[in-house]
C-alpha positions in Angstrom: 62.6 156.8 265.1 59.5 154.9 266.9 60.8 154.9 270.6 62.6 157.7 272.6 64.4 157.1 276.1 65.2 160.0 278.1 66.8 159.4 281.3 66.6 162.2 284.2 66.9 160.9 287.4 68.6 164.1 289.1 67.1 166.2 291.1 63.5 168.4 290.8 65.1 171.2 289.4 67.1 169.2 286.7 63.6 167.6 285.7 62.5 170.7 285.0 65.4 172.0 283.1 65.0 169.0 280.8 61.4 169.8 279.3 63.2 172.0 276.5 64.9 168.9 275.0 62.0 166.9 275.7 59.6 169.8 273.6 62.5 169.6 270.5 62.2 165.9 270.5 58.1 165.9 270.0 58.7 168.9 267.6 61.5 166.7 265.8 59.6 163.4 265.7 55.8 163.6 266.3 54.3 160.0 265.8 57.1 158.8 268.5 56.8 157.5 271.5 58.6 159.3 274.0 59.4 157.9 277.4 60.3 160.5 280.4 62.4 158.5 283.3 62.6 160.3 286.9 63.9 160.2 289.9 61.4 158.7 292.3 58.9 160.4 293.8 58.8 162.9 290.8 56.7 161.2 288.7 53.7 162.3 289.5 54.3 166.1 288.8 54.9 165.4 284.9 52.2 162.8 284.2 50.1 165.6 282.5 52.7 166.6 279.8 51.5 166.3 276.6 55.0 166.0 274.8 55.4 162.5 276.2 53.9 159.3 276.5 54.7 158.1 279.5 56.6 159.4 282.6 58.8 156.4 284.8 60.4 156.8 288.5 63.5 155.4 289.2 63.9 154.6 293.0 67.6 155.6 293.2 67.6 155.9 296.6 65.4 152.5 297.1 65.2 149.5 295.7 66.9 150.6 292.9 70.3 151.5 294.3 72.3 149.3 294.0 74.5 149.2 290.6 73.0 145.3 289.5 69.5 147.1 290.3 70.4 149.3 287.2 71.9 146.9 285.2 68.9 144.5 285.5 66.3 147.5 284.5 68.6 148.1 281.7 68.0 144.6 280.9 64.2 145.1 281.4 64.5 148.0 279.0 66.3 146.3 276.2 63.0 144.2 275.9 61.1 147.3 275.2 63.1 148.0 271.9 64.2 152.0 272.3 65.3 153.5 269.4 67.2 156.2 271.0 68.3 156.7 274.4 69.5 160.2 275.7 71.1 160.4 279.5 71.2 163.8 280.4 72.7 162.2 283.7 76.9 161.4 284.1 76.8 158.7 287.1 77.7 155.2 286.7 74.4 154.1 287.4 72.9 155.9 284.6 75.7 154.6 282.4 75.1 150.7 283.3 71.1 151.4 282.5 72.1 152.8 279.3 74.4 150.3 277.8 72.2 147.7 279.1 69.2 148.6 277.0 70.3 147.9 274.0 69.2 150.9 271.8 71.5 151.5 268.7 71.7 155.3 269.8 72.7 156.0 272.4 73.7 159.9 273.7 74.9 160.8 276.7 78.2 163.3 277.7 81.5 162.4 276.6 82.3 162.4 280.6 83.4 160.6 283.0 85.4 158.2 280.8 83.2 155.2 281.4 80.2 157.1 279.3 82.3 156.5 276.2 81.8 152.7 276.8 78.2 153.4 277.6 77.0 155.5 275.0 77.2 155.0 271.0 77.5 159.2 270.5 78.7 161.7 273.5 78.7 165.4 273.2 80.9 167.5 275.3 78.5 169.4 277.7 80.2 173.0 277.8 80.3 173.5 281.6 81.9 176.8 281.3 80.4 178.0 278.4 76.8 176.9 278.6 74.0 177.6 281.5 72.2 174.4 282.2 69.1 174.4 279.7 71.4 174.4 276.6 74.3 171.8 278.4 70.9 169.7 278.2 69.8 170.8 274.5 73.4 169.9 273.0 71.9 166.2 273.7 69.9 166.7 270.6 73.0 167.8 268.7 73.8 164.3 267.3 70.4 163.5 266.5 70.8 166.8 264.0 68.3 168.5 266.0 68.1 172.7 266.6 69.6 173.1 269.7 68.4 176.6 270.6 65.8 175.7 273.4 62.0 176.3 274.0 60.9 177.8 276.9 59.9 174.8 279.3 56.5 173.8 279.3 55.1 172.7 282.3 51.4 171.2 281.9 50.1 170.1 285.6 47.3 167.8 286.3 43.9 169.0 286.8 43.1 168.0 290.0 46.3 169.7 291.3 45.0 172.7 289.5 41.9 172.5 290.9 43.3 172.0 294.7 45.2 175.2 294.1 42.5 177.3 293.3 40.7 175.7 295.8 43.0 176.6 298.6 44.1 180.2 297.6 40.6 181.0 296.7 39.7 184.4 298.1 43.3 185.1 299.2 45.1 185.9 296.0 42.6 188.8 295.3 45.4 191.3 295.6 49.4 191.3 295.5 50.3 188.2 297.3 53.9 187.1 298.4 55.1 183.6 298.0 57.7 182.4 300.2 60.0 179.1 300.8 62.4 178.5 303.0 63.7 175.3 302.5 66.2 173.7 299.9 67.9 170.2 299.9 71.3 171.9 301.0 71.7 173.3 304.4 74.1 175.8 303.3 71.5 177.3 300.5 69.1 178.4 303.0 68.6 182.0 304.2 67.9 182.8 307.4 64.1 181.2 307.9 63.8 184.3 310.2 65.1 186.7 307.4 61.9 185.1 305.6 59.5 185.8 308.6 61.0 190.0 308.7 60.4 190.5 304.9 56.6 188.6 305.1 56.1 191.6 307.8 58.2 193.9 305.7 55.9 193.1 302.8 52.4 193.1 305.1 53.4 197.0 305.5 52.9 197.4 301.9 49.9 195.6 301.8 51.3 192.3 300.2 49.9 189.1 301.7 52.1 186.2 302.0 51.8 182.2 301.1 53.9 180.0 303.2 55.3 176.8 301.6 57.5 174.2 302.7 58.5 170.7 302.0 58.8 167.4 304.1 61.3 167.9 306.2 61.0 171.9 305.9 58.1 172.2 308.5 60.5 174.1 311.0 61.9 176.3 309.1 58.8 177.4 307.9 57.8 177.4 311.6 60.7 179.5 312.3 59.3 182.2 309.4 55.9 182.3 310.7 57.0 183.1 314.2 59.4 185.8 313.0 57.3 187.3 311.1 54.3 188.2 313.8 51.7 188.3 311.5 47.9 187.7 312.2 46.2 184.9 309.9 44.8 187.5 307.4 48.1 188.3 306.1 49.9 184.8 305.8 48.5 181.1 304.5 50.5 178.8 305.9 50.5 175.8 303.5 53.8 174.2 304.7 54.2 170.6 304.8 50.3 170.4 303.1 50.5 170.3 299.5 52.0 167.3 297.2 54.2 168.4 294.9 52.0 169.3 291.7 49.6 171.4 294.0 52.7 173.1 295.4 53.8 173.9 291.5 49.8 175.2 290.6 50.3 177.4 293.7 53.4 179.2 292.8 52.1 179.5 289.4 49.2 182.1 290.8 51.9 183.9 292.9 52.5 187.6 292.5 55.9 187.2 292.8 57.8 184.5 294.9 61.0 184.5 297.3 63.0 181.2 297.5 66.5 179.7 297.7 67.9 178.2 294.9 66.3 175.0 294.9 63.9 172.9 293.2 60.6 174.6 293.4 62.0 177.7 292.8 62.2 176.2 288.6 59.0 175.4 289.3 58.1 179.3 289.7 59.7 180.8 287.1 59.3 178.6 283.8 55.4 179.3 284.7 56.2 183.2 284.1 56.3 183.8 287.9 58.2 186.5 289.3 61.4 185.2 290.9 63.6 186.5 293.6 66.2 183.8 294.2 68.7 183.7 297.0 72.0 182.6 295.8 74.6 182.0 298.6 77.3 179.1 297.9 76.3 178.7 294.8 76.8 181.8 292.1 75.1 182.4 288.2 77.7 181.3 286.2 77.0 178.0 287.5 74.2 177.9 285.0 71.0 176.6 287.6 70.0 180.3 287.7 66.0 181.3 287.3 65.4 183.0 283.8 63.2 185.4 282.4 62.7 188.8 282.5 61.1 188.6 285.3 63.7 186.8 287.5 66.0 188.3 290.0 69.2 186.8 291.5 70.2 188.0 295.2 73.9 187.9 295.9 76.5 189.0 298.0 80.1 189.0 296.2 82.4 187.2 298.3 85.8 186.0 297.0 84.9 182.0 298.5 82.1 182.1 296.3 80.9 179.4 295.0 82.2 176.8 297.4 80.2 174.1 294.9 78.0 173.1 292.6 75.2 172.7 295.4 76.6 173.9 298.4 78.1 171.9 301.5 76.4 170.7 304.5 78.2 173.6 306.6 80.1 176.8 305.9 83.8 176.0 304.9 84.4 179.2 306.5 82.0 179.2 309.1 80.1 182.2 308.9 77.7 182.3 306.0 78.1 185.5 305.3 77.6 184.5 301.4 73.5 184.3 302.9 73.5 186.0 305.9 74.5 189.2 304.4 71.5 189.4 302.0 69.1 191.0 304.1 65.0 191.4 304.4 65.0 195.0 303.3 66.4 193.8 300.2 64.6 191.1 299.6 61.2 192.6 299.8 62.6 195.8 297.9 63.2 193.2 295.2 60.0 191.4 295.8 57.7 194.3 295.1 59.4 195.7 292.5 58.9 192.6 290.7 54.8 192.6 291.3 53.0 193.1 288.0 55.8 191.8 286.3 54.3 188.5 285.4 53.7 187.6 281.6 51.8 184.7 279.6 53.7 182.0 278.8 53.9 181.4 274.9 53.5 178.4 273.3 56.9 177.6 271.9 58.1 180.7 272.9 62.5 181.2 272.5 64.0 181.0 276.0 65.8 183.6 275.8 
């Protein structure tokens, strides 16, 4: 077992999800070399892991869209000699890149029915049964690998680390709020002027909030600020600012941290940050939830709940209540109560 493929080209928060298996792999097979594939733009954010060689985009939404695009990196790949190949990803596109490199093993879900021309061993990945971590670790199962999974590991780049420090340096002295209101998924998002009334809920008890936002997120953040009144002593605005592994060293020296489900939010919380996450259209069982101890889920139970695995553009039922109903008192009652709660992160450690 020389050469290790794993294939992740999801989104931010399944890259995330996936450093458990990639953590069993270097546990199983030290002296490999284990390549980390991503979707693009992500790169950049795992570069510092120790538990892999090397970390590759893949432009899905680029120049490598189209389905011969795949085929010919597969092609590309076979040249490299894998060993093993593991697709924790179910489209076509990932299929056609894994048949086309060659490797003798190759693992990927026994679903949709063209993975079972794809890949030499499938595993059935449990949807109901399983929350998302261990739907990824049952990828080691052929491979005769424990299954039971780390808790992720997320080693950041020092310059990023640096750059945080840098830029909340003087400001996280006391308790100090992190907030996002963005996410990928229009129907995910809380109120951005919910976000703004809890920052000046919060600013009452003393609490100082950090502002974050993505590209593309700059209103909405905008929209927080302006709701929430508050002078620049209380609130750092560092929306729109920060590339994505400053963004993750920044919410890793939050007191606690408010956020929809999205992306950044696994970011938070496999770094032993306290979590409050705002699940609307999208509910626990799904298995994306933030875990720990020291995460908290915000719901409201509504019988159209979930109306999918990531939300829809709008509101089948157009009125949001599923969000709108969670409201700033309880979000920073959450929030507070959560302060202190931080613990180190083992090496290693069970997930749990």
């Amino acid at each position: 077992m020389k050469k290790i493929g794993v294939w992740q080209t999801a989104f931010l928060g399944d890259a995330v999800l996936t450093l458990p298996l990639l953590q069993r792999l270097r546990q199983a097979y030290p002296e490999a070399e284990i390549q980390f594939f991503t979707r693009g733009g992500l790169a950049g954010l795992f570069q510092a892991l120790s538990f892999v060689n090397a970390v590759r985009g893949f432009d899905k939404r680029g120049r490598d869209k189209s389905l011969a695009s795949a085929w010919r990196l597969g092609q590309r790949l076979a040249g490299e000699r894998f060993d093993v190949w593991i697709s924790t990803h179910r489209s076509l596109r990932s299929a056609l890149v894994a048949k086309a490199s060659g490797a003798p093993r190759r693992i990927g879900y026994n679903d949709p029915w063209f993975n079972k021309l794809a890949y030499t061993e499938t595993v059935d990945r449990k949807f109901r049964e399983l929350a998302e971590i261990e739907r990824l670790m049952e990828l080691v199962g052929p491979l005769g690998l424990d299954k039971t999974p780390p808790w992720p590991k997320l080693e950041l780049p020092e310059p990023a680390v640096l750059e945080a420090a840098r830029l909340l340096d003087g400001f996280t002295d006391g308790p100090v709020l992190g907030i996002h209101p963005g996410s990928v998924w229009p129907t995910k998002r809380w109120p951005a002027e919910y976000f703004g009334q809890t920052m000046a809920l919060a600013a009452k008890q003393g609490v100082k909030s950090v502002l974050f936002a993505g590209p593309g997120e700059e209103s909405a953040a905008a929209r927080a600020l302006g709701a929430s009144g508050l002078r620049e002593d209380a609130v750092l605005d560092l929306s729109g600012r920060l590339s994505l592994p400053v963004l993750a060293a920044c919410l890793g020296r939050m007191s606690v941290y408010l956020s929809n489900d999205s992306g950044p939010m696994h970011l938070a919380w496999v770094q032993k940050t306290p979590v409050v996450a705002l699940f609307g259209p999208t509910v626990r069982e799904l298995g994306f939830f933030p875990r720990g101890e020291g995460s908290t889920v915000l719901e409201t139970d509504l019988p159209c709940r979930p109306c999918g695995l990531h939300g829809p553009k709008q509101c089948p039922q157009k009125h949001h209540d599923c969000m709108r109903r969670i409201t700033p008192e309880q979000a920073c009652a959450a929030a507070l109560g959560l302060i202190g709660a931080a613990s180190p992160v083992e090496a290693d450690a069970p997930l749990g």
